[in-house]
C-alpha positions, 0 to 999 in steps of 0.5 A: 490423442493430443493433449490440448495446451494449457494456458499459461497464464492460468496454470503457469510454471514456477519461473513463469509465475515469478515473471508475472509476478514480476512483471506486476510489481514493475507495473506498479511502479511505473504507475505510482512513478507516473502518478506523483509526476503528473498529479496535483499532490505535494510530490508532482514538482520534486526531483525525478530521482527522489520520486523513484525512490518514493515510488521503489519503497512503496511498491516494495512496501506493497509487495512486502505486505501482500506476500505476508498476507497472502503466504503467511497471514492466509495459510497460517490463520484463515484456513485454519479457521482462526479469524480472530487471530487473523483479524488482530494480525491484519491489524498489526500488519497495517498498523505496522505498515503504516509506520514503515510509510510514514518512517521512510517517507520521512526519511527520503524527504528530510534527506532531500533540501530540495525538497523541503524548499518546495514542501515550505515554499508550495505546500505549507500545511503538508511542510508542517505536518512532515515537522511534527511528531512521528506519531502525529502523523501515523495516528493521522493515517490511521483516522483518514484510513478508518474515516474512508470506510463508510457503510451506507445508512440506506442499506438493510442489513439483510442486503449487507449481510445477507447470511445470517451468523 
């Protein structure tokens, strides 16, 4: 009796995975590239080469961050039942990610003169927040992350928590 095929997307080969995987972060990129072109943001009316780059480090950045998560943080903390170690690592992580954003992003603008003519001429309030201090800036991102967590106020607790600790 045959076998029936798998799925190759369900249980793929090794080359096959990394090309899906591949394929993924390509999407990603294409996607964040299309988004700062056609958008209303502060980037929309930069140089083509400079919202690439912009798009290349952060899908990088992204991709950096998932495989420590996924390939370091998981096996070495959660399924070894270590969930404060991994709550603090998770912290650190994006800690540190955001400032590698906020470090880069700082840098390709301030390389680029083109750019901080738009920046000063069409967003004034954003030109001003990428001249102040770096810190300012990673402790802003930091409260507009922590900001956009919200736990509705109408929710019991027995439906936001329904097993018991």
């Amino acid at each position: 009796m045959q076998k029936a095929k798998e799925n190759p997307f369900l249980h793929p080969t090794v080359t096959g995975r990394l090309l899906l995987h591949l394929v993924f972060w390509m999407a990603l990129f294409l996607i964040l590239f299309y988004l700062l072109r056609i958008t209303f943001n502060v980037y929309s009316s930069f140089p083509a080469s400079v919202l690439l780059l912009l798009s290349l480090y952060n899908t990088a950045l992204t991709a950096l961050v998932y495989y420590l998560l996924m390939y370091r943080l998981w096996p070495q903390f959660i399924r070894r039942s270590r969930y404060l170690a991994a709550a603090a690592s998770l912290l650190l992580l994006l800690f540190l990610y955001t400032v590698v954003d906020s470090a880069v992003e700082r840098a390709i603008l301030f390389n680029c003169t083109a750019c901080m003519v738009l920046l000063e001429h069409n967003q004034a309030a954003y030109s001003g927040l990428i001249h102040s201090q770096f810190w300012i800036i990673v402790n802003l991102r930091k409260i507009l992350v922590i900001r956009s967590i919200k736990i509705p106020n109408s929710v019991p607790n027995k439906q936001l928590f329904p097993i018991k600790f």
